[in-house]
N, C-alpha and C positions, 0 to 999 in steps of 0.2 A: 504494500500500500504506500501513495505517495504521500508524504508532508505537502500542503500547500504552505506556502510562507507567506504571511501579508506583504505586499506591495509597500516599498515604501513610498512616503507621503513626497508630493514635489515639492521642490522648494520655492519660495516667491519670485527667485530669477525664471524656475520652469515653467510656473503660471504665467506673468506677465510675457513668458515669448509663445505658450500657447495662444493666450490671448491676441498678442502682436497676428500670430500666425492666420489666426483664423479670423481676423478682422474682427474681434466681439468691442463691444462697448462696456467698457468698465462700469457704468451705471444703471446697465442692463440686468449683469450678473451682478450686481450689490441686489438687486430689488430677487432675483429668484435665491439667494440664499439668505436674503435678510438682515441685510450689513444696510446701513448709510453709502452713500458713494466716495464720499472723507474716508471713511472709516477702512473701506476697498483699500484705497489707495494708499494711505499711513501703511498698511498689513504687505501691500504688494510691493511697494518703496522701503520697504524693512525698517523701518522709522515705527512699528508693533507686532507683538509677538504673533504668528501663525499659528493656530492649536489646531490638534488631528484632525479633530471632529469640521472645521471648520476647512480645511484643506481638503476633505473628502467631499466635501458640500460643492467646492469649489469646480474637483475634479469633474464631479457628476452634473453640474451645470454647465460646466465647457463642454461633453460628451453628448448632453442632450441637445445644445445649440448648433454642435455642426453636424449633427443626425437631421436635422431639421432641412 
């Protein structure tokens, strides 16, 4: 039987060139995970801390907007 291993989380350089990459609007994905658009930006500018939960959030809202 295989171990899966969790994925590690991306870091704000990886977000921010997802982002870059796929053209999203950073006040877009503040509003579908729940963040301020300030708030976005301080966390993706590393100027505040990233936490798991919120990186996953992050992840799965980049993933459902270029699905789209």
């Amino acid at each position: 039987m295989q171990e899966t291993r969790p994925q590690p989380l991306p870091s704000p350089a990886d977000l921010r060139a997802a982002i870059a990459r796929y053209r999203l609007r950073v006040y877009h994905l503040a509003s579908l995970v729940g963040l301020h658009p300030s708030r976005l930006s301080l966390i993706l500018n590393e100027k505040a801390p990233l936490m798991p939960e919120l990186g996953e959030r992050l992840v799965r809202a980049i993933e459902q907007e270029t699905r789209e």
